[in-house]
C-alpha positions in Angstrom: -28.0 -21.9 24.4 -30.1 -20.2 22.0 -31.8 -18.1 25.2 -28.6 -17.4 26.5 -27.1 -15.8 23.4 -30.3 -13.7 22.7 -30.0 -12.4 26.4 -26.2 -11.7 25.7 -27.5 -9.6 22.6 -30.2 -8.0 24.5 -27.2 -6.8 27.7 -25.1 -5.3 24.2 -28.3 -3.6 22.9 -28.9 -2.0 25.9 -25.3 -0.7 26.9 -23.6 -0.3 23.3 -24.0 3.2 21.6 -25.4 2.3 18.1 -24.7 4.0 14.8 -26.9 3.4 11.5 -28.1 -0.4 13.4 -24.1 -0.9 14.2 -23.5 -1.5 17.3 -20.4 0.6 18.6 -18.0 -2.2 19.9 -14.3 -0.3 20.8 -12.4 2.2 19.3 -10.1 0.9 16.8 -7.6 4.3 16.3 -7.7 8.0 15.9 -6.0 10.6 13.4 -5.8 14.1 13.8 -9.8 15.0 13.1 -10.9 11.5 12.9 -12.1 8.5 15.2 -12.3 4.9 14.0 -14.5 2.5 16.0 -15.5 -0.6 15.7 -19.2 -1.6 14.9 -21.4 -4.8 14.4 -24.7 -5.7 13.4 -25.7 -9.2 13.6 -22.2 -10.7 11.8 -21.2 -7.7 10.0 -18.3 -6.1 11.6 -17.5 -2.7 10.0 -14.9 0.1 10.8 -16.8 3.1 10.9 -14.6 6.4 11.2 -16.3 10.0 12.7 -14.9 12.9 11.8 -13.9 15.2 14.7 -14.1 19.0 14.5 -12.3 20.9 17.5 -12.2 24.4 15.9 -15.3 25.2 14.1 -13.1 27.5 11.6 -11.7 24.4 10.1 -14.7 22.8 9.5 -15.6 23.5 5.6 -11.8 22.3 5.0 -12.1 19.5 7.0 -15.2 18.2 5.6 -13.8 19.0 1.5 -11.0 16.6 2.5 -13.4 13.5 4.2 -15.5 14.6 1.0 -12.5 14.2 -1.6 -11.4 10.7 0.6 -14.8 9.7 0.0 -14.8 10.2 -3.5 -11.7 8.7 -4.1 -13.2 5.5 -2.3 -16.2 5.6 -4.3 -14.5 5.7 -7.5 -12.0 2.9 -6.7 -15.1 0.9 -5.1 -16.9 1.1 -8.8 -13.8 -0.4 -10.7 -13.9 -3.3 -7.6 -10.6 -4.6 -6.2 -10.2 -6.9 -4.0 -6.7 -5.1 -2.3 -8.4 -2.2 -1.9 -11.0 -1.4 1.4 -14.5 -0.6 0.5 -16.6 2.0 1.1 -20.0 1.1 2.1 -21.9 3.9 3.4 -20.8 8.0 3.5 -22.8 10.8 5.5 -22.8 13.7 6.9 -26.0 13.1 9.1 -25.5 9.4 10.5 -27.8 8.5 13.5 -25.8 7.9 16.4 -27.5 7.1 19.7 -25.6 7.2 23.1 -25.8 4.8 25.9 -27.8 7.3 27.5 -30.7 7.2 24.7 -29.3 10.6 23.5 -29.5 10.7 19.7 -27.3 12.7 17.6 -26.1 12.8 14.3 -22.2 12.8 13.0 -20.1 13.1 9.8 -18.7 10.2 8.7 -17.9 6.6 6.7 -18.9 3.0 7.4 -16.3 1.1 6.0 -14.9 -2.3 5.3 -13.0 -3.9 8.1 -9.8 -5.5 8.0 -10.7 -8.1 10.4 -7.2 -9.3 10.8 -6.5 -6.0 11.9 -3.1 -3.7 9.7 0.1 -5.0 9.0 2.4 -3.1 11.3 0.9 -4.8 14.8 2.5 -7.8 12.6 5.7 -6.9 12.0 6.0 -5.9 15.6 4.8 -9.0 16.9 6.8 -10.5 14.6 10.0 -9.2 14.2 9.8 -9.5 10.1 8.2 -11.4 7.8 10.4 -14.3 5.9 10.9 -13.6 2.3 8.1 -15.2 0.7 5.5 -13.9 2.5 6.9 -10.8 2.4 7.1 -11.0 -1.9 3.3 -12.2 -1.1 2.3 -8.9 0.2 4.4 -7.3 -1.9 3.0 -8.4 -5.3 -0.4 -7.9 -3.9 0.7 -4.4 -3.0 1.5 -3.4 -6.5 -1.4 -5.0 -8.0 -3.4 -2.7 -6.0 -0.9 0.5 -7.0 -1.3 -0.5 -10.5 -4.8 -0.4 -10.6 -5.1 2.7 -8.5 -2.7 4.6 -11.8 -4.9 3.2 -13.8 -7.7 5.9 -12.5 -5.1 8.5 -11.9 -5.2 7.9 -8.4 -2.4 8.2 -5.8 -2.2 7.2 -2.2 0.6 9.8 -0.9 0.5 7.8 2.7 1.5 4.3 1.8 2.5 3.0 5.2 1.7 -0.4 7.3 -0.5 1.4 9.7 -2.5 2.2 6.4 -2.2 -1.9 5.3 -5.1 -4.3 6.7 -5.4 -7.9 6.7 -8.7 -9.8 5.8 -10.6 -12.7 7.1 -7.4 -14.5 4.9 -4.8 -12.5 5.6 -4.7 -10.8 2.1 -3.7 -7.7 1.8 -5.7 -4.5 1.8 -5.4 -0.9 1.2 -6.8 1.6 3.5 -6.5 5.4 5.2 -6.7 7.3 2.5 -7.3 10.7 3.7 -4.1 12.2 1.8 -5.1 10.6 -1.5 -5.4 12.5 -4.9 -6.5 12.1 -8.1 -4.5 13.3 -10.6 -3.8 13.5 -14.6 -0.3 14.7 -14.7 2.1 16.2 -11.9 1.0 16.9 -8.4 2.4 20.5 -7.2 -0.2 21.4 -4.2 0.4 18.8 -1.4 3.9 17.4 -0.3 3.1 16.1 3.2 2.7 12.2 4.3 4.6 10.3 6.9 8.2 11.1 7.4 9.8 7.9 7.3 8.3 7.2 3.5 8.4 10.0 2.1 10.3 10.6 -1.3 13.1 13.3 -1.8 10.5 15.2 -4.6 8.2 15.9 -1.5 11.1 17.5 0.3 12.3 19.6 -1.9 8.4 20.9 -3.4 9.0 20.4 -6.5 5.3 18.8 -9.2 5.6 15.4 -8.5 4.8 12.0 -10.4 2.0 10.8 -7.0 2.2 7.1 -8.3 5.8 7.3 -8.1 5.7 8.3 -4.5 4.0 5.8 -3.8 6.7 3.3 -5.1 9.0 5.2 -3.0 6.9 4.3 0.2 6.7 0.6 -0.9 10.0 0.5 -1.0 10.5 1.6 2.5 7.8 -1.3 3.0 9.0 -4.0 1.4 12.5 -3.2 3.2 10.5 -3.0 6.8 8.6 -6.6 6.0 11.7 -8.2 5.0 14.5 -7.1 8.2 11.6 -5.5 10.8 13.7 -2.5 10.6 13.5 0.8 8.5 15.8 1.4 5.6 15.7 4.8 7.3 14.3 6.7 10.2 14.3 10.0 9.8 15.1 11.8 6.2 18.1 13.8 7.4 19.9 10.7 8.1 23.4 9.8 6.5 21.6 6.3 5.0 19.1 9.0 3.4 21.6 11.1 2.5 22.8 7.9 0.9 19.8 7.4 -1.4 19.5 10.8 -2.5 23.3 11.0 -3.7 22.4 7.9 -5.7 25.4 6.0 -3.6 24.1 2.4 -2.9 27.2 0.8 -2.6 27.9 2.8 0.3 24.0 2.0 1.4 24.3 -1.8 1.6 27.3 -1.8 3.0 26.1 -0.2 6.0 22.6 -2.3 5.4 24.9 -5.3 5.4 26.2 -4.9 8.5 23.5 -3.8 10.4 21.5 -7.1 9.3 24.8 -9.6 9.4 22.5 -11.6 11.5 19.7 -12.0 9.1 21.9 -12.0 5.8 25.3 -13.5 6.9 26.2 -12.8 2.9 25.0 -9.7 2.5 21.6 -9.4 1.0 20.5 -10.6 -2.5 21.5 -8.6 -5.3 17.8 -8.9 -7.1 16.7 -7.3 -3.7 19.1 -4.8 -4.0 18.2 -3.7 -7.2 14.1 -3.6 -7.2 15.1 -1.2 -4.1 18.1 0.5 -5.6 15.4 1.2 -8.4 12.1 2.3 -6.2 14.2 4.0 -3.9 15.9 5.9 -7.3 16.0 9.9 -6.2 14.8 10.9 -9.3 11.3 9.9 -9.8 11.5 10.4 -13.8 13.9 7.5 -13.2 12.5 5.5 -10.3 10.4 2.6 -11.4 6.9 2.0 -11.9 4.6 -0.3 -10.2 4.4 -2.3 -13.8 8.1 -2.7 -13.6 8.3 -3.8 -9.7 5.5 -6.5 -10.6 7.8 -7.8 -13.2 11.2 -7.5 -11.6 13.2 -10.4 -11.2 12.8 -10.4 -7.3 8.9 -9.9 -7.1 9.0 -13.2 -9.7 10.6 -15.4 -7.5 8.5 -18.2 -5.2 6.0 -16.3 -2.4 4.6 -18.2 0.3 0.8 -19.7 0.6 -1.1 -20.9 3.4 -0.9 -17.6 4.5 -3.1 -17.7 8.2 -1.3 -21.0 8.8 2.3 -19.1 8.1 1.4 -16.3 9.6 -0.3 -18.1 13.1 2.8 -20.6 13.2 5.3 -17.6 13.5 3.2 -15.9 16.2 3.6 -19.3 18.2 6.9 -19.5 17.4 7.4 -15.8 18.8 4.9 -16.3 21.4 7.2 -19.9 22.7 10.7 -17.8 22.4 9.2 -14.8 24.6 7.9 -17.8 27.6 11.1 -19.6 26.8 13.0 -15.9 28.1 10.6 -15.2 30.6 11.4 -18.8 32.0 15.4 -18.5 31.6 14.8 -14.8 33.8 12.9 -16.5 36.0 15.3 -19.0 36.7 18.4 -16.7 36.8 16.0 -14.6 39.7 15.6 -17.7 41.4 19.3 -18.9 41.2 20.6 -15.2 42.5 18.1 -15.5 44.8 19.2 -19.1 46.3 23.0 -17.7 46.4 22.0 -14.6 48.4 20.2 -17.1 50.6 23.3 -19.3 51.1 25.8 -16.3 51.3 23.6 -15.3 54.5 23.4 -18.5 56.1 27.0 -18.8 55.7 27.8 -15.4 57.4 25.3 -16.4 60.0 27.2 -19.5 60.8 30.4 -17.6 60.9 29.2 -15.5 63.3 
């Protein structure tokens, strides 16, 4: 057994590209100027994420920006947190040989891998999360937030594609190319993702960044809990909603779009933690402190997360054979009275 395996590492060796003694494994995802691949060396697994320069005009700003991510990282990574990804290695001359032999060098970070891979491939797969593990992830979320405004730092793309799992499905913060740090209000950068992006962003107005970042955990938090959006698209009447500070009118529509999943409506405590991150006015909205402490957040959050988590995967994976079989069986039944409605036409003949 032991020959075999050192022959399997061997075939690797010789067809992987390797980068800094990582072997390259797949590619994990892509942004705009970036790459994200998957490496290992012996155990270790490692995302390590190349930056990708198309025009060479753009390439000082592109490289200031990896350069302030990086810094960001480092300074989080010196004040250790366990909900936030480490940095373990930054260069702008890492050794990269091809298969071919070819060596080259590229800019880029070797960085801590969320081996259970981000949270929005769950909540796809899933549907949702139930309550307490949502209030799980949730809590650990705003621990994380709350030690990030500790250092004056801001995320500004809070989203689950930016939210990884570990070996124990805990929670970790990653992608933080649009980061910041800043002592006061924020007036040179108001992009991010659509969807979870606050109404100070939209209008260009200095901005509190730690309060944006509540606004996108609220949009979060909503999506963990129903598998939906609170809202697509930021010129949409529930939108509209927020921003004219009329949540009655909200949760009413919220109530009967999710009749299913909250046949009385849903909690008011849940309605009021997002009433209050959601709040249009960010000197108002609530603060990571408070959403740590609000009566909701308090309540009882689920343990045994892998064993929750890999029991409602099974569950899902049984309902979607349990479907395939019933189609299969309506096929087969349509396919028997086509059959019969033949032979009887036959006979008649």
């Amino acid at each position: 057994m032991q020959n075999e395996n050192q022959v399997n590492q061997m075939k690797i060796e010789e067809i992987r590209s390797i980068c800094e003694g990582y072997h390259i494994i797949k590619k994990l995802g892509k942004g705009t100027y970036s790459v994200v691949k998957l490496g290992q060396k012996g155990h270790e697994l490692v995302a390590i994420k190349f930056l990708k320069i198309y025009n060479e005009q753009e390439r000082p700003e592109i490289i200031q920006k990896l350069q302030q991510e990086v810094q960001i990282l480092q300074q989080l990574n010196n004040n250790k947190h366990p909900r936030i990804i480490q940095l373990i290695k930054y260069s702008d001359n890492l050794t990269y040989k091809k298969k071919n032999g070819q060596i080259v060098y590229k800019i880029g970070m070797i960085l801590e891998l969320g081996e259970k891979g981000h949270m929005l491939s769950y909540i796809q797969e899933l549907q949702k999360f139930d309550e307490q593990t949502s209030r799980f992830y949730f809590r650990q979320l705003m621990t994380a937030l709350i030690h990030m405004k500790k250092h004056n730092i801001c995320h500004l793309d809070l989203k689950p594609d930016n939210i990884v799992f570990d070996s124990d499905f805990n929670l970790k913060i990653a992608g933080f190319g649009f980061s910041k740090q800043a002592n006061g209000l924020i007036d040179d950068f108001f992009g991010g993702t659509i969807s979870y992006m606050a109404p100070e962003l939209w209008d260009r107005i200095a901005y509190d960044g730690s309060k944006v970042d509540v606004f996108a955990a609220a949009q979060i938090l909503f999506t963990m809990i129903t598998g939906c959006f609170a809202f697509s698209y930021c010129q949409e009447q529930l939108y509209n909603l927020i921003q004219q500070n009329d949540y009655a009118q909200f949760w009413n529509i919220q109530n009967k779009q999710h009749q299913t999943l909250f046949p009385q409506g849903f909690p008011d405590d849940f309605k009021d933690l997002i009433n209050r991150m959601f709040d249009s006015d960010f000197n108002r909205r609530i603060t990571p402190e408070e959403c740590l402490q609000h009566p909701w957040t308090m309540g009882v959050e689920a343990n045994n997360l892998q064993e929750r988590i890999n029991q409602q995967l099974e569950q899902q994976e049984e309902e979607y054979q349990r479907q395939q079989q019933m189609r299969r069986d309506q096929e087969r039944a349509e396919q028997e009275m086509r059959n019969s409605l033949q032979q009887s036409q036959q006979s008649y003949k």
